[in-house]
C-alpha positions as CSV (number, residue, x, y, z in Angstrom):
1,X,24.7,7.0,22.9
2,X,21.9,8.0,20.5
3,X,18.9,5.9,19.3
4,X,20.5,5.7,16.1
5,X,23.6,4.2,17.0
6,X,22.3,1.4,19.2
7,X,21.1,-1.0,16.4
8,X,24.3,-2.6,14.5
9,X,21.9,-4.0,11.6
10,X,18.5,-2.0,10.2
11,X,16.4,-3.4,7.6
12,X,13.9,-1.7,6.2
13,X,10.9,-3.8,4.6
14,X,9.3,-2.9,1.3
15,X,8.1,1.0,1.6
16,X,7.5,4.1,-0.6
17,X,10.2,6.6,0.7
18,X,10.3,9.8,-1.4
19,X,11.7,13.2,0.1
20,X,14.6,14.7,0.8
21,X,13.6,14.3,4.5
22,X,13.1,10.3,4.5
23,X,16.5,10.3,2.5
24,X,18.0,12.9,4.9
25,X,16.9,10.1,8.1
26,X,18.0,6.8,6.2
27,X,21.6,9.0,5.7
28,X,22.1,9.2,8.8
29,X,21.4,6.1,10.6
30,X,23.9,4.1,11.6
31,X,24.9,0.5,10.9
32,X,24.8,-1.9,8.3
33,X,21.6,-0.7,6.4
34,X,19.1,-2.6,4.2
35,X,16.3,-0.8,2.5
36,X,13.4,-2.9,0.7
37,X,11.1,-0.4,-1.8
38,X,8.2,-1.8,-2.9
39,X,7.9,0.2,-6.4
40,X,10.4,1.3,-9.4
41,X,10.1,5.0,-8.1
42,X,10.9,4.5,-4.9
43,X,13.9,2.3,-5.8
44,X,15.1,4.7,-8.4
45,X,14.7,7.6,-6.1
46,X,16.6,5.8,-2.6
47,X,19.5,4.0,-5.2
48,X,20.4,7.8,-6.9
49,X,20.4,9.4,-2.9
50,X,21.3,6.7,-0.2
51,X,24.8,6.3,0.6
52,X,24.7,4.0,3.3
53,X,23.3,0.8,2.7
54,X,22.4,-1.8,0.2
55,X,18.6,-1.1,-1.6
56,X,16.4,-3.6,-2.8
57,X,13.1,-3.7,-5.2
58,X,10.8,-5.8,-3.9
59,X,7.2,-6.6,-3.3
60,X,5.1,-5.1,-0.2
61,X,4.8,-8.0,2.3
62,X,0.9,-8.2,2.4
63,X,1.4,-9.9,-0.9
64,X,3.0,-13.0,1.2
65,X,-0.2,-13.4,2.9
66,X,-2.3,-16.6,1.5
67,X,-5.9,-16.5,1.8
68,X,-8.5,-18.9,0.0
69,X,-10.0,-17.2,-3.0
70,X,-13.3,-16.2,-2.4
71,X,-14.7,-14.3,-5.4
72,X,-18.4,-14.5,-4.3
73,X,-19.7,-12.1,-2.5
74,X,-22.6,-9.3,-2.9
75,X,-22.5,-5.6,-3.9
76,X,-19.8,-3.3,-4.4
77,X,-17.7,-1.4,-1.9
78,X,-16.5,1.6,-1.7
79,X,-13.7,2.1,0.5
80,X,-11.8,5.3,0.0
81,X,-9.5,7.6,2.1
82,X,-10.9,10.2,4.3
83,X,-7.6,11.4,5.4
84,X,-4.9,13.8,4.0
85,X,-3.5,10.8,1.5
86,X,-6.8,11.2,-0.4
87,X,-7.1,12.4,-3.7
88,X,-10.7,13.0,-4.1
89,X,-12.5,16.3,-3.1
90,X,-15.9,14.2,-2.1
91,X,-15.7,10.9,-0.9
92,X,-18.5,8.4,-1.8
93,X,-21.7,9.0,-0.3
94,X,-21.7,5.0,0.9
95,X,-18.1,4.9,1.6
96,X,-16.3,2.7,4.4
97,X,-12.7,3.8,5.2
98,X,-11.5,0.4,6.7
99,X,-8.4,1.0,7.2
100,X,-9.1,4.0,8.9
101,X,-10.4,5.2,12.9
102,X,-8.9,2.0,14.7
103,X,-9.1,-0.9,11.8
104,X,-5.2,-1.1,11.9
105,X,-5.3,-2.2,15.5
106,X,-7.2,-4.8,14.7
107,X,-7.1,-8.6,13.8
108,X,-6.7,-9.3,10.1
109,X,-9.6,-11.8,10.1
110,X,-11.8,-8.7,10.8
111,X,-10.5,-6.8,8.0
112,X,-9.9,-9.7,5.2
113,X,-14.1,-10.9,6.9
114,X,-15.2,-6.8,5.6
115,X,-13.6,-7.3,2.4
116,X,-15.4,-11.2,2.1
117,X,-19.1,-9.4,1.8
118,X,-18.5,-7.7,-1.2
119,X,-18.0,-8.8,-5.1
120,X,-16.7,-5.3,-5.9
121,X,-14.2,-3.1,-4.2
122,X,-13.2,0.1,-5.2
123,X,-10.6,1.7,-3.1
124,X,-7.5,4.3,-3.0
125,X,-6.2,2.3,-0.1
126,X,-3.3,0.3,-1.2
127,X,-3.3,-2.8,1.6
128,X,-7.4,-2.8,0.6
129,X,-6.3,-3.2,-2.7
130,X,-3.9,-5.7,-2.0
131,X,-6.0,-7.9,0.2
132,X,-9.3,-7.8,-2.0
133,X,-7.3,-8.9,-5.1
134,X,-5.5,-11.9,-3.2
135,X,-9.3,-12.8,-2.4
136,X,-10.0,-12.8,-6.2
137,X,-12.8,-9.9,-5.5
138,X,-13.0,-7.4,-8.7
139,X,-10.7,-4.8,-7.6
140,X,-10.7,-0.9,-8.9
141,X,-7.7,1.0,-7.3
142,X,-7.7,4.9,-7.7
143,X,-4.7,7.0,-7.2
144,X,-3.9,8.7,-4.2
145,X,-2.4,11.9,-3.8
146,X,1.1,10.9,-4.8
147,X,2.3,8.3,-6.9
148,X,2.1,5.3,-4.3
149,X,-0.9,3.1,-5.5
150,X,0.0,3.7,-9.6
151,X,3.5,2.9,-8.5
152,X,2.6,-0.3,-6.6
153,X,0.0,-1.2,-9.1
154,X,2.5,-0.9,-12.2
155,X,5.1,-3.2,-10.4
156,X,3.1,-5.4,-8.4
157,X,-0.5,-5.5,-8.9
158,X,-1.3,-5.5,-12.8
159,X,-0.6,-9.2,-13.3
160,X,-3.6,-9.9,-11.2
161,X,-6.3,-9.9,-14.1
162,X,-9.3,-9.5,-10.9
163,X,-7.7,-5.6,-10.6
164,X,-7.5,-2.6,-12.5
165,X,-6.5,1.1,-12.2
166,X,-8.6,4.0,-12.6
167,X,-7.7,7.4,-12.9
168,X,-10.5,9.3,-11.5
169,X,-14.1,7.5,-9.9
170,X,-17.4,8.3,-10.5
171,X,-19.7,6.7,-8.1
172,X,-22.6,7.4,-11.0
């Protein structure tokens, strides 16, 4: 028996899939198969190519998270991608990629504690995004280098009136 036939249920919690590749994997899984996108282009894309399973739009689960708004705070950070996901050719001089080099193994107190310091965050990392504006910090999200944070933003994070989008950042 293969790995894909031992599970008789998947479900898949909000994601971006795009690519004939992802679609290719969903296709053939076996079982009764739930997908969860957490954008409109995402959903389009899986509902037009999946035969499978059932597909859902719906929000990414770090929205579910409740933390105490904590707005204060001093400075700004800047907290961009230094992987292949970033957009930008330079990244910030003062920049502090939390979510990179060993951040996702740890606690979220550490990470939503980083975010605490800081008035201002301007990021291209969707979940930094996502956690600064449930603090009520003044939030900047910058594209990436496909459509995932403009995506998210547009469906999820625009009726936050602490976050904005940008389309290019100029740390001047």
């Amino acid at each position: 028996m293969e790995k894909k036939d031992l599970y008789k249920e998947i479900v898949i919690l909000p994601h971006t899939i795009f690519g004939d590749k992802q679609i290719d994997i969903l296709n053939n899984l076996s079982g009764d198969i739930t997908v969860f996108c957490r954008e409109k282009i995402s959903f389009k894309f899986v509902k037009e190519n999946f035969t499978k399973g059932n597909v859902f739009l719906w929000h990414d689960c770090a929205f579910y998270n409740e933390f105490p708004k904590d707005p204060s705070g001093k400075g700004v950070l800047n907290a961009f991608r230094s992987d292949k996901e970033s957009k930008l050719d330079t990244t910030p001089e003062l920049n502090e990629d939390i979510s990179y080099n060993g951040y996702a193994t740890k606690p979220l107190d550490d990470f939503i504690n980083t975010l605490k310091k800081y008035e201002q965050v301007n990021t291209d990392r969707l979940h930094v995004a996502i956690g600064a504006t449930l603090l009520g910090k003044q939030v900047k999200l910058f594209p990436n280098s496909y459509y995932k944070n403009k995506a998210v933003f547009d469906y999820s994070l625009k009726r936050f009136p602490n976050v904005s989008f940008g389309e290019n950042f100029d740390s001047n």
